[in-house]
Residue, then its C-alpha position, 0 to 999 in steps of 0.5 A: x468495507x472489511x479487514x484482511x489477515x495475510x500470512x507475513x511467513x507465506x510471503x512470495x520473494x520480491x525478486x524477480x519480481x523487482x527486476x522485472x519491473x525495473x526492466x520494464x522501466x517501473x521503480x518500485x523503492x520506498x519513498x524519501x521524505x523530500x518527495x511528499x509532494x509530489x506524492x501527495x499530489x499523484x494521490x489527490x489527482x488519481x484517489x481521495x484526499x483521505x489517502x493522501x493525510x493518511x500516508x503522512x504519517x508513514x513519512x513520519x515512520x524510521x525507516x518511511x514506511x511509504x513505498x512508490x512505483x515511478x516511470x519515467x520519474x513520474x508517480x504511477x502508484x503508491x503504498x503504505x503499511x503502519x499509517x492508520x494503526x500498527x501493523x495495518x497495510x495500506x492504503x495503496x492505488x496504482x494509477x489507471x493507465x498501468x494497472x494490471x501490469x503487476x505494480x499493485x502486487x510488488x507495492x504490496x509485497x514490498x510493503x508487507x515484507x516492511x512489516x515482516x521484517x519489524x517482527x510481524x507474524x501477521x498483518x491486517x489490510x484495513x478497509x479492503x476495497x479489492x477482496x478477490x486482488x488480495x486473496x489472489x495476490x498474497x492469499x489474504x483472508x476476510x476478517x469475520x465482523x471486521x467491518x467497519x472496523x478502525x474506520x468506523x465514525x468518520x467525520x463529513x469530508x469537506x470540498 
């Protein structure tokens, strides 16, 4: 799968779009450490264990650079920058009861305003599944030759 560039200084403003949600009944906010597992746990149940070791390290990050989206205190979707490499997004998954509702897009936009405010310019999507969500939501572009990138070599995944 291919790498992303998004434009961190064409950032669309998280509100309203934060407010809106919240009327909603959704909370978008950045994740507390004492809440890994019930994250991790919304990722094994709805995405891949990968996922799950990789926003680990976002835990370990100051400020945490995990963000989640809870309704009715439970975990419907998660995202997470600077886990994988420096100035990486990702990964991100929202589950499949609420998608489509705009929770995707505010992760997202929280997330890379994380990374805009540590000084970055740009920033890479890594191993975009979603090409045209990116490129609608935030005007990502595909990286020429950027497959399979940091992800290249993986080890066999056990069962």
């Amino acid at each position: 799968m291919p790498d992303m560039l998004v434009n961190l200084l064409k950032l669309a403003p998280l509100e309203p779009t934060l407010s809106e949600l919240r009327e909603a009944g959704v909370v978008i906010r950045r994740a507390q450490p004492h809440e890994i597992t019930p994250v991790g746990a919304f990722i094994l149940k709805n995405f891949e264990a990968g996922w799950a070791d990789e926003i680990s390290v976002g835990y370990a990050n100051k400020p945490v650079s995990v963000f989640i989206a809870i309704r009715d205190h439970e975990v419907v979707g998660f995202a997470a920058y600077e886990c994988t490499c420096r100035n990486f997004f990702g990964p991100m998954g929202v589950a499949e009861s609420e998608r489509g509702r705009g929770l995707g897009r505010a992760l997202l936009l929280a997330s890379l305003w994380g990374l805009r405010e540590m000084g970055y310019a740009y920033a890479v999507i890594g191993g975009v599944g979603p090409v045209e969500f990116y490129e609608r939501a935030i005007g990502a572009m595909l990286i020429p030759d950027s497959s399979p990138g940091v992800y290249a070599d993986p080890i066999e995944r056990f069962s």
